[in-house]
TORKOL-4160 file (C-alpha; in steps of 0.2 Angstrom, whole numbers, padded with zeros to 4 digits, m for minus):
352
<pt num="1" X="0074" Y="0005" Z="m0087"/>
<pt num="2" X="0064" Y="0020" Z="m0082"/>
<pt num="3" X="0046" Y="0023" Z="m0081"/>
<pt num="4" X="0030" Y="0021" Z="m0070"/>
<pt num="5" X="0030" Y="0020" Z="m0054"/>
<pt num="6" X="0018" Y="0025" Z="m0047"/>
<pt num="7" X="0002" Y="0034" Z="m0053"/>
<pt num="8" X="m0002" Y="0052" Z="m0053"/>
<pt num="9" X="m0022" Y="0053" Z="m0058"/>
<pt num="10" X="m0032" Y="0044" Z="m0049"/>
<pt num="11" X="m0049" Y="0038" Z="m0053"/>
<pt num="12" X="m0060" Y="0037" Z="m0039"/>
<pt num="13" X="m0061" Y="0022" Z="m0031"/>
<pt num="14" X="m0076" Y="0010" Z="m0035"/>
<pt num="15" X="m0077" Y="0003" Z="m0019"/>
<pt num="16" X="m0093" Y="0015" Z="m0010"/>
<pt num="17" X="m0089" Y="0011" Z="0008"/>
<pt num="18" X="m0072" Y="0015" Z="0011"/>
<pt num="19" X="m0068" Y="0023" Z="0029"/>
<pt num="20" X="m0055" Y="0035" Z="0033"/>
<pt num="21" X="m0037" Y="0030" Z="0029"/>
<pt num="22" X="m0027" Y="0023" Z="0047"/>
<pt num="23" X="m0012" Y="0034" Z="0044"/>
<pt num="24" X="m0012" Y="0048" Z="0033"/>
<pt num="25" X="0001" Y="0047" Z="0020"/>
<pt num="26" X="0019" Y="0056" Z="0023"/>
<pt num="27" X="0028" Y="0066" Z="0008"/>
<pt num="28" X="0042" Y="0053" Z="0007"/>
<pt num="29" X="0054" Y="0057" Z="m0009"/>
<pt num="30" X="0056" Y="0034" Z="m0011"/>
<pt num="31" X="0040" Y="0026" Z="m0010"/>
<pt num="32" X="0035" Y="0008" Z="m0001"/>
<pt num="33" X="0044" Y="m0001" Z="m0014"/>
<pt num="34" X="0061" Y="0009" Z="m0014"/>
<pt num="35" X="0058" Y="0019" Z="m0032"/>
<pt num="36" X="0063" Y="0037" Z="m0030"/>
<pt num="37" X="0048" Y="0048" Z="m0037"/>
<pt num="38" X="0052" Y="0060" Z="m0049"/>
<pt num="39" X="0055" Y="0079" Z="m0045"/>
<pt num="40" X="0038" Y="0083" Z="m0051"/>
<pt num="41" X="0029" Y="0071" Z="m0044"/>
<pt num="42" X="0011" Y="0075" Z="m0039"/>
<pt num="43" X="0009" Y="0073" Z="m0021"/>
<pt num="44" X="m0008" Y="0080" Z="m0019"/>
<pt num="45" X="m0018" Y="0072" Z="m0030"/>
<pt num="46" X="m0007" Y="0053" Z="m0024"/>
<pt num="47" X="m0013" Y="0056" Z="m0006"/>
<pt num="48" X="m0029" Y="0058" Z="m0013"/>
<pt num="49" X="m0029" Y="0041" Z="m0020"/>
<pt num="50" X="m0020" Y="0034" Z="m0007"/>
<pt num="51" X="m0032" Y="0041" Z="0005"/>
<pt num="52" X="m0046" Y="0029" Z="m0001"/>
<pt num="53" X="m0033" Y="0016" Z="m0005"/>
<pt num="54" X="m0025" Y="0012" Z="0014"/>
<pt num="55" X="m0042" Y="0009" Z="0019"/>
<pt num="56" X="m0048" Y="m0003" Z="0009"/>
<pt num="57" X="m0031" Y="m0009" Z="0009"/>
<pt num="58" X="m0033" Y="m0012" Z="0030"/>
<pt num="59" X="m0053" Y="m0022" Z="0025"/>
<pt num="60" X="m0043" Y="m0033" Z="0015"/>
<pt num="61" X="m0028" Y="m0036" Z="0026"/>
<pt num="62" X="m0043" Y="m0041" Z="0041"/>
<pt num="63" X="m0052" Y="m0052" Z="0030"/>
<pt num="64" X="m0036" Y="m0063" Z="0020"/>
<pt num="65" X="m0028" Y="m0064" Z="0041"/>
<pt num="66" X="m0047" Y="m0072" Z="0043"/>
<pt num="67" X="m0043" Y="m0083" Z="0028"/>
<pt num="68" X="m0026" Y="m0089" Z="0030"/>
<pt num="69" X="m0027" Y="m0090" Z="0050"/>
<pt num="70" X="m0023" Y="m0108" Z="0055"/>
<pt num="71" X="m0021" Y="m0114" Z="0037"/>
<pt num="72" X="m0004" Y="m0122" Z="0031"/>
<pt num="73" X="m0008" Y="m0123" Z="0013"/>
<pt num="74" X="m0021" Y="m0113" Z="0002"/>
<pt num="75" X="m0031" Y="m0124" Z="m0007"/>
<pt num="76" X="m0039" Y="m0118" Z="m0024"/>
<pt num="77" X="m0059" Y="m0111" Z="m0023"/>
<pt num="78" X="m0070" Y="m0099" Z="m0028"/>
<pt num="79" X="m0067" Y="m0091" Z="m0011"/>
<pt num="80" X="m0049" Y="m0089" Z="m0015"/>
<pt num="81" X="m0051" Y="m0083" Z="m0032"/>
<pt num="82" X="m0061" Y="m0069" Z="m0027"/>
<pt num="83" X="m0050" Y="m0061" Z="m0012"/>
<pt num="84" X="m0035" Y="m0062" Z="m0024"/>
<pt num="85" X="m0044" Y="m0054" Z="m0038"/>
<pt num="86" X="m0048" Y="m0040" Z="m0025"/>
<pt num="87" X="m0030" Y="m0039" Z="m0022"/>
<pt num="88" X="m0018" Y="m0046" Z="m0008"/>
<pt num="89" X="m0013" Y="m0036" Z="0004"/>
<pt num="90" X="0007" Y="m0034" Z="0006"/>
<pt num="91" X="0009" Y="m0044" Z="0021"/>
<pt num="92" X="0002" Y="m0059" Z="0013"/>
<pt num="93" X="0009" Y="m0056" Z="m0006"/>
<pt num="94" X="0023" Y="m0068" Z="m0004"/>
<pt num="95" X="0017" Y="m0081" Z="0005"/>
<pt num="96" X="m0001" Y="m0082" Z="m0008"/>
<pt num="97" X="0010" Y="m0081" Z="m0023"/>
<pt num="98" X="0023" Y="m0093" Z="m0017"/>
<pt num="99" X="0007" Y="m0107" Z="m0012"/>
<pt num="100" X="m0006" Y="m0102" Z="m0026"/>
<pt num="101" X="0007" Y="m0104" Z="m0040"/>
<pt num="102" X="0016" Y="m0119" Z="m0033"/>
<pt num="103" X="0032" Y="m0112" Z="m0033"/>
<pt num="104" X="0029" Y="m0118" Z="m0012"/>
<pt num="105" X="0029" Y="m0136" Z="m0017"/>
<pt num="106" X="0042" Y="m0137" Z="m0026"/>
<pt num="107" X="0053" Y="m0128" Z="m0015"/>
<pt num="108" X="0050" Y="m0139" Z="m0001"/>
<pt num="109" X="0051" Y="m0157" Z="m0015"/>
<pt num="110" X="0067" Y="m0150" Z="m0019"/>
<pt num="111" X="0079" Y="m0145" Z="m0002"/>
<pt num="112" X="0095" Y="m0141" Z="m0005"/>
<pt num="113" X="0093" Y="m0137" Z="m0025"/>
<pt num="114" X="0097" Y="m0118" Z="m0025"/>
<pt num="115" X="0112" Y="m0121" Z="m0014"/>
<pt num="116" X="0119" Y="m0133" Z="m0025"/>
<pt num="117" X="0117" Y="m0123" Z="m0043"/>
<pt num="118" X="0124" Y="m0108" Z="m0032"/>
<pt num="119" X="0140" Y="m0121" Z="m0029"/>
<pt num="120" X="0140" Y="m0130" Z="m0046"/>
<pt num="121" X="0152" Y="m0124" Z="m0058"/>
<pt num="122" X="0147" Y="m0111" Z="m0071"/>
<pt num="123" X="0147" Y="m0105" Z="m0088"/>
<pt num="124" X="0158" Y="m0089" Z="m0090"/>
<pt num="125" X="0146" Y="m0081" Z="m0104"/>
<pt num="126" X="0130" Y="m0083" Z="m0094"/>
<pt num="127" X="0139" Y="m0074" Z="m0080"/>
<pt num="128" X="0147" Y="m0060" Z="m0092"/>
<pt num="129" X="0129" Y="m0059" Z="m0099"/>
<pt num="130" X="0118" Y="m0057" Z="m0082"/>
<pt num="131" X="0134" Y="m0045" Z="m0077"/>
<pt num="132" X="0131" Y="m0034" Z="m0091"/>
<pt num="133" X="0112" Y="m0032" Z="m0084"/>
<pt num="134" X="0112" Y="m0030" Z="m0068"/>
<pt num="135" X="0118" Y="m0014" Z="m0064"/>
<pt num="136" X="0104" Y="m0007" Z="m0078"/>
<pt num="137" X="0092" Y="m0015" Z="m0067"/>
<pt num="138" X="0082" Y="m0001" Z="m0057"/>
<pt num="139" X="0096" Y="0010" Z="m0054"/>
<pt num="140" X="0083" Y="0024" Z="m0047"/>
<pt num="141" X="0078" Y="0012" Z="m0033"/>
<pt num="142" X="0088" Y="0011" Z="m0016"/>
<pt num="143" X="0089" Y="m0006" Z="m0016"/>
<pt num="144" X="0097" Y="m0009" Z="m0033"/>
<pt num="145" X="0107" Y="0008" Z="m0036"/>
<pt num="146" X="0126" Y="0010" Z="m0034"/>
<pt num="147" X="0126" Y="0019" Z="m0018"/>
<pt num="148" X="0114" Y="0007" Z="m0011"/>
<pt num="149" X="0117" Y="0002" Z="0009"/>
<pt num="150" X="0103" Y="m0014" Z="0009"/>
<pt num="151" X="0109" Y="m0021" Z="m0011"/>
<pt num="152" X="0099" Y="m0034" Z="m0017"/>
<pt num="153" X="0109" Y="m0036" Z="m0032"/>
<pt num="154" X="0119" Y="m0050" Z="m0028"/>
<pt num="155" X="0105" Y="m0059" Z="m0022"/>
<pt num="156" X="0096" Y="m0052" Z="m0040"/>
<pt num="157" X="0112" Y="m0060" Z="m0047"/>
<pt num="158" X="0113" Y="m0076" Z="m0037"/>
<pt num="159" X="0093" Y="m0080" Z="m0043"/>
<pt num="160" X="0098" Y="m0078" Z="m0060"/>
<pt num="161" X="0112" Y="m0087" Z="m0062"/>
<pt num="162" X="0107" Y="m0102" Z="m0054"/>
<pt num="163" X="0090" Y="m0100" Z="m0065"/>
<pt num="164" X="0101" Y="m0102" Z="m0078"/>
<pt num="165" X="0113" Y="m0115" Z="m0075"/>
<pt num="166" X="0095" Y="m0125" Z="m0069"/>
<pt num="167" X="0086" Y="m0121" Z="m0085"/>
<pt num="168" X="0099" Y="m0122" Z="m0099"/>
<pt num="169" X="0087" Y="m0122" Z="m0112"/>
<pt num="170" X="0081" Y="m0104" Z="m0106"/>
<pt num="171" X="0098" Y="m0097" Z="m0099"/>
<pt num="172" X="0096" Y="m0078" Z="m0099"/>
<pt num="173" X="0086" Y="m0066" Z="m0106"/>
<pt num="174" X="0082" Y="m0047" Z="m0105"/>
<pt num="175" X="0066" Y="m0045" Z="m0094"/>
<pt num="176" X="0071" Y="m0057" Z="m0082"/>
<pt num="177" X="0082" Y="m0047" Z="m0071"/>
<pt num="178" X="0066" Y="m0034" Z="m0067"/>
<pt num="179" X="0054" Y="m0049" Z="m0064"/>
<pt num="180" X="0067" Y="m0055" Z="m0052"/>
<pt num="181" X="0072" Y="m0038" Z="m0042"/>
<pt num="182" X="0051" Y="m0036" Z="m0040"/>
<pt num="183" X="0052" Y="m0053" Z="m0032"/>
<pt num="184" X="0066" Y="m0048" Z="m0022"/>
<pt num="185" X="0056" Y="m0034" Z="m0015"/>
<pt num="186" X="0040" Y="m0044" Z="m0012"/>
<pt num="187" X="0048" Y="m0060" Z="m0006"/>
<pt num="188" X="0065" Y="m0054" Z="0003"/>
<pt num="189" X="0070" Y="m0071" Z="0001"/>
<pt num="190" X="0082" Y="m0076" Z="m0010"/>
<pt num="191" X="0075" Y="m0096" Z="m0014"/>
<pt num="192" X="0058" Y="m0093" Z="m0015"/>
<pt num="193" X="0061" Y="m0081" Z="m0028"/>
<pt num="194" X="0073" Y="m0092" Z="m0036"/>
<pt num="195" X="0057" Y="m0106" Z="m0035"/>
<pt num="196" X="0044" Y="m0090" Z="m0040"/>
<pt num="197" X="0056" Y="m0089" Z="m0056"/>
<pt num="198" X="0057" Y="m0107" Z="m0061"/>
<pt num="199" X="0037" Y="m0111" Z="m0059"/>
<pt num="200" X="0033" Y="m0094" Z="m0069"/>
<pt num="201" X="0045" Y="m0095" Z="m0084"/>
<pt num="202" X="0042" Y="m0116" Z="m0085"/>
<pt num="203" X="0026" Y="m0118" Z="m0080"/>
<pt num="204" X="0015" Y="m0100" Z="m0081"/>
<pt num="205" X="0024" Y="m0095" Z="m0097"/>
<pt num="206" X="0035" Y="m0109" Z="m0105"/>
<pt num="207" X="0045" Y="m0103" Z="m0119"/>
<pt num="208" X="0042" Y="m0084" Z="m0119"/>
<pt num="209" X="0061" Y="m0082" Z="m0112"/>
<pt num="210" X="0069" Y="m0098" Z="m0125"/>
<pt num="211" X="0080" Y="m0090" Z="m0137"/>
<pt num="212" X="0067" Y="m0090" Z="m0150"/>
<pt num="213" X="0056" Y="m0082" Z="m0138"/>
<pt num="214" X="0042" Y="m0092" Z="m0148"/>
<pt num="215" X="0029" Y="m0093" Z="m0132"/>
<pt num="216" X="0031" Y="m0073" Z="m0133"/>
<pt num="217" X="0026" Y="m0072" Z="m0152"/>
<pt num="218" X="0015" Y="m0085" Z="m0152"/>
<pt num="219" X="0005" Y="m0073" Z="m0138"/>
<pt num="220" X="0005" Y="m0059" Z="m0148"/>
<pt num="221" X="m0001" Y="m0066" Z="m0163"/>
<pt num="222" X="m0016" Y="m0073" Z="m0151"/>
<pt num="223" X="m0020" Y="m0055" Z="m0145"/>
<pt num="224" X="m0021" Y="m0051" Z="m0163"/>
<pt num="225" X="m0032" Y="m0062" Z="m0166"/>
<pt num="226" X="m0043" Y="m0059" Z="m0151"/>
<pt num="227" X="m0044" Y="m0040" Z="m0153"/>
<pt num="228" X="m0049" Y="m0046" Z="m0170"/>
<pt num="229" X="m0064" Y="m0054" Z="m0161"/>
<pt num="230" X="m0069" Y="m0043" Z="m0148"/>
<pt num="231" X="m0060" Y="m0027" Z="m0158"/>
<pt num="232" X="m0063" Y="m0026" Z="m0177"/>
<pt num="233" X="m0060" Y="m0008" Z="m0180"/>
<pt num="234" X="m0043" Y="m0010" Z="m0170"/>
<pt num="235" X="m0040" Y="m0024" Z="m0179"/>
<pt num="236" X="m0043" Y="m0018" Z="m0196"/>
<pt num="237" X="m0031" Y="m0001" Z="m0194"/>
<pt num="238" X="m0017" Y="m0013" Z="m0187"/>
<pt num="239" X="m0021" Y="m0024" Z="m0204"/>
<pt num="240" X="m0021" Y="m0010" Z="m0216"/>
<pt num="241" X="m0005" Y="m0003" Z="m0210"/>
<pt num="242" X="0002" Y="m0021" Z="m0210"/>
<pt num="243" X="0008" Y="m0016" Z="m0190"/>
<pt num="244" X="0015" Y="m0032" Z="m0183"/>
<pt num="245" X="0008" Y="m0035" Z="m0165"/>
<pt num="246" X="0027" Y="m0037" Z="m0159"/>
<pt num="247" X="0031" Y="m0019" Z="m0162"/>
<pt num="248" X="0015" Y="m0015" Z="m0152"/>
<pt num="249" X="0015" Y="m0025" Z="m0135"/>
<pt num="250" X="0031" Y="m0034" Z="m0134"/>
<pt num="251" X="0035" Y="m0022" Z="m0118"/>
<pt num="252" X="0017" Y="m0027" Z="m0110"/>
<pt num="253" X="0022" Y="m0044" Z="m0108"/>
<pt num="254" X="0040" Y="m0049" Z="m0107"/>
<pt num="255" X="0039" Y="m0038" Z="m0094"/>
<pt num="256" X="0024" Y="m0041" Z="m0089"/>
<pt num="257" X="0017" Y="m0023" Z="m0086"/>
<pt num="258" X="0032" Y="m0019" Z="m0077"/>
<pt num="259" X="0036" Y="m0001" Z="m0081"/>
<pt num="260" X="0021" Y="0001" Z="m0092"/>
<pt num="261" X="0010" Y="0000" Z="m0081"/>
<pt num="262" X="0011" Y="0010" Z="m0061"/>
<pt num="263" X="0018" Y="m0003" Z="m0049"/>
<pt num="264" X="0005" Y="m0006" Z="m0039"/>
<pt num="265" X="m0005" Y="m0008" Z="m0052"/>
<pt num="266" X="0007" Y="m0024" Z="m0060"/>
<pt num="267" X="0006" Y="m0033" Z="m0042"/>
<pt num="268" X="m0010" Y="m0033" Z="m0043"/>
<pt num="269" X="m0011" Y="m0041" Z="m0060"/>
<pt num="270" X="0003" Y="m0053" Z="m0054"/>
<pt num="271" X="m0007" Y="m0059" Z="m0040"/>
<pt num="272" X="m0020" Y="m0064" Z="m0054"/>
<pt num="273" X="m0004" Y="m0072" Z="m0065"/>
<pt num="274" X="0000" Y="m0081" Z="m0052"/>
<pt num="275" X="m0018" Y="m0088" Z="m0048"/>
<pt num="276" X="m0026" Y="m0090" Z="m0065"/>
<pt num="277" X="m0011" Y="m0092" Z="m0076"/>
<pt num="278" X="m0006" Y="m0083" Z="m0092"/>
<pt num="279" X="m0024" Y="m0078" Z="m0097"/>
<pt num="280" X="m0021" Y="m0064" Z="m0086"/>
<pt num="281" X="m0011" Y="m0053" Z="m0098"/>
<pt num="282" X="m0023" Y="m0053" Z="m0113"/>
<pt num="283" X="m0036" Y="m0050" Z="m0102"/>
<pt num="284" X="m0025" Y="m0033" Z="m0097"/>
<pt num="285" X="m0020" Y="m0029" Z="m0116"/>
<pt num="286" X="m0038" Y="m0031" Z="m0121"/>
<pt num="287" X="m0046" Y="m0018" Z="m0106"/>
<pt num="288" X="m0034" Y="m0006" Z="m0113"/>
<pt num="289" X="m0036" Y="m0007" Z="m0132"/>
<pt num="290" X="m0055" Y="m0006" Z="m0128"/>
<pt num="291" X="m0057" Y="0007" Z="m0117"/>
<pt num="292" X="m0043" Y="0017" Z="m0131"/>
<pt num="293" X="m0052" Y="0008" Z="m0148"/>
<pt num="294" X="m0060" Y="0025" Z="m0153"/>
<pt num="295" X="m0041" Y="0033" Z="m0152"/>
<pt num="296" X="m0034" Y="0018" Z="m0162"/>
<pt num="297" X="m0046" Y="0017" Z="m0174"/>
<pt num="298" X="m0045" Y="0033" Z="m0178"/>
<pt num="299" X="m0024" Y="0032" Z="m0181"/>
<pt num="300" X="m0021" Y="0035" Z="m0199"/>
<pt num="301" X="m0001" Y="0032" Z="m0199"/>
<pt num="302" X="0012" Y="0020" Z="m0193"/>
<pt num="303" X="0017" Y="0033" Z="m0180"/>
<pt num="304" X="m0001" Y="0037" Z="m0176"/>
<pt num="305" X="m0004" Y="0019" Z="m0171"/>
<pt num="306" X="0010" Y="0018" Z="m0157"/>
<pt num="307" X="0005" Y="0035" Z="m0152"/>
<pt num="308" X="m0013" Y="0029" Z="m0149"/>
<pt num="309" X="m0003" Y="0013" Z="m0140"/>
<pt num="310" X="0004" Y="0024" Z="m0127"/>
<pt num="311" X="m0009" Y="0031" Z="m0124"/>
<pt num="312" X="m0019" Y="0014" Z="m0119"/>
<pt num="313" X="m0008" Y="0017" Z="m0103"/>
<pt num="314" X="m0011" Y="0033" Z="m0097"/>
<pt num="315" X="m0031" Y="0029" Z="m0094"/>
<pt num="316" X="m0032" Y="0036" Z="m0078"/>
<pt num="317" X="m0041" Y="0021" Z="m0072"/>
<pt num="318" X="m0026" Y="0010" Z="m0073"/>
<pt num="319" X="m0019" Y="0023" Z="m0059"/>
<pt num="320" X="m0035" Y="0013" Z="m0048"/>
<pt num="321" X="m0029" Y="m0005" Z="m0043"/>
<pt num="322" X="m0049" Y="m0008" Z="m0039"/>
<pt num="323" X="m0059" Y="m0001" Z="m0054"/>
<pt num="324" X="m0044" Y="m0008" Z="m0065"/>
<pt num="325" X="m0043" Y="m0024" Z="m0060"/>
<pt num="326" X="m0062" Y="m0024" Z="m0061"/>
<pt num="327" X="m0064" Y="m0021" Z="m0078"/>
<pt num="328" X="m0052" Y="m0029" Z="m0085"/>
<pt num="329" X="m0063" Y="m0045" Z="m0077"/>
<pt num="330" X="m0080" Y="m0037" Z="m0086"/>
<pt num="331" X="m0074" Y="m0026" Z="m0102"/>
<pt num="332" X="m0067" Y="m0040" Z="m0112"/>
<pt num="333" X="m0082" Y="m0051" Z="m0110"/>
<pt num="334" X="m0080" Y="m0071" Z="m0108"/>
<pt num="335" X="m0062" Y="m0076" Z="m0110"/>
<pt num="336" X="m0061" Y="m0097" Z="m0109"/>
<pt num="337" X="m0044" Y="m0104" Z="m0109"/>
<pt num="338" X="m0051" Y="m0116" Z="m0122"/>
<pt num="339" X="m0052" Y="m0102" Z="m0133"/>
<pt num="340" X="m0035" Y="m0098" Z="m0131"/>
<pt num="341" X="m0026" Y="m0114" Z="m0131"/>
<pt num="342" X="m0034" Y="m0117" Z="m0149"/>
<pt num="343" X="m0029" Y="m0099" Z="m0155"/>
<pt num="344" X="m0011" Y="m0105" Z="m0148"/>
<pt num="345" X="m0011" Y="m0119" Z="m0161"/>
<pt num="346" X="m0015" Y="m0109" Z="m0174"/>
<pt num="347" X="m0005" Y="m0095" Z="m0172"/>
<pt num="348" X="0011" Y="m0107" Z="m0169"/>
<pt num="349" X="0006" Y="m0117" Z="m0185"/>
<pt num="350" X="0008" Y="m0098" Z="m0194"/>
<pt num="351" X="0023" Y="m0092" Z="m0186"/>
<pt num="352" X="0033" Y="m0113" Z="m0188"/>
């Protein structure tokens, strides 16, 4: 799987005191994460970007250390749901994911557990299976290539088969393996991925990985039915050409934006999954069919359509974490959970 990485034009930043960067960006050919960047890869106008975005990056690392120093557990407030929707600064990532998700707790409940499916016996097709995906598993990054001298894919591999001998229900899927090697490169450690892994795909999003994947199309069928609300001329083009959701946005959320969206960009989504739960990606899918409804709407052809798709994620402000994340907090307009849950039992009535 190929695709964005990073992104190349920036929007400004919305933040109106941002102070000169600390350190000012090096052409490096493998970015911060370990993905190589393309040969055309547009240096200038990423230094640019990243220019603003160290510094703000440096307010926030101050303020969380401020926040988490002296705390052994982060306790759920109002406080804490604004610094993560502001973003969590790298050196804080794992740990905020691993306590505001739960994924913390139930490593610590349950010692020994990872060890033990590592040691247990196996099931020769779920090992055949994961095999088989593994090596296609960013093979442009240093860290999960061929020639790579710090592999983390038998640690990608280790996470996944023991999810899968732990959760037999779920076992394998495609998707999994890049959720997993972006924990691996947040994390660096091999159980608390393995726990991230277990409270996101029960917990966070049971049954979008079953074998029926019915979680999955249940959520797509509740987007349709929210951009019919908050998006009727989308809606009625979709409905006209009898377009099933599933051919539109199955990539935005079994992967979770990975590779749809630039990388930066995902974690900071993630660090709202993690927080508010599954909400999260509609409220994503929704900021990027609104700000493109005029291109959608305008689509006269089964082709047209997915064209006007792609485009919903090359809006150049999904390139800036900041202004992103913000509007896709304002843009949709008041998203209760209530509202889904119900539009869940609808839509699963439909689809049983």
């Amino acid at each position: 799987m190929t695709g964005r990485r990073e992104g190349l034009k920036m929007a400004a930043s919305s933040e109106n005191d941002v102070q000169q960067p600390l350190v000012k960006p090096t052409r490096e050919k493998v970015d911060h994460y370990g993905f190589t960047r393309p040969e055309d890869f547009d240096y200038e106008t990423y230094e640019e970007f990243m220019s603003r975005y160290l510094s703000v990056l440096a307010r926030r690392a101050s303020r969380w250390s401020g926040l988490l120093k002296g705390r052994k557990a982060i306790n759920r407030s109002f406080k804490v749901k604004r610094f993560i929707r502001k973003g969590i600064p790298a050196e804080h990532r794992g740990t905020v994911w691993m306590e505001v998700s739960g994924a913390q707790h139930k490593m610590e409940t349950n010692p020994d557990v990872y060890t033990g499916l590592l040691n247990g016996q196996k099931d020769q097709q779920l090992l055949d299976t994961i095999n088989t995906d593994i090596h296609r598993t960013f093979p442009e990054n240093i860290y999960f290539c061929d020639a790579s001298r710090e592999s983390k894919r038998v640690s990608l591999y280790n996470i996944l088969v023991a999810f899968g001998h732990h959760n037999k229900t779920v076992g394998y899927c495609q998707g999994m393996n890049f959720i997993v090697a972006i924990f691996l490169l947040i994390l660096k450690d091999e159980e608390q991925a393995f726990w991230l892994l277990v409270t996101l795909l029960e917990d966070i999003l049971p049954e979008y990985y079953s074998k029926d994947m019915k979680g999955l199309k249940v959520d797509q069928e509740v987007l349709g039915e929210l951009v019919k609300l908050k998006n009727p001329p989308v809606s009625a083009v979709i409905e006209k050409e009898g377009m099933p959701w599933s051919i539109l946005v199955t990539k935005w959320f079994v992967c979770l934006y990975i590779d749809v969206l630039p990388i930066e960009t995902v974690l900071r989504i993630w660090d709202c999954l993690f927080y508010e739960g599954s909400k999260i990606l509609f409220r994503v899918a929704l900021t990027m069919i609104k700000r493109n409804e005029a291109t959608i709407a305008a689509a006269t052809s089964f082709p047209g359509i997915l064209e006007a798709f792609k485009t919903c994620t090359q809006d150049s402000i999904i390139t800036d974490c900041h202004a992103f994340m913000q509007a896709i907090f304002t843009e949709p307009g008041p998203l209760p959970m209530a509202q889904i849950q119900k539009l869940r039992q609808d839509c699963e009535a439909k689809i049983s």
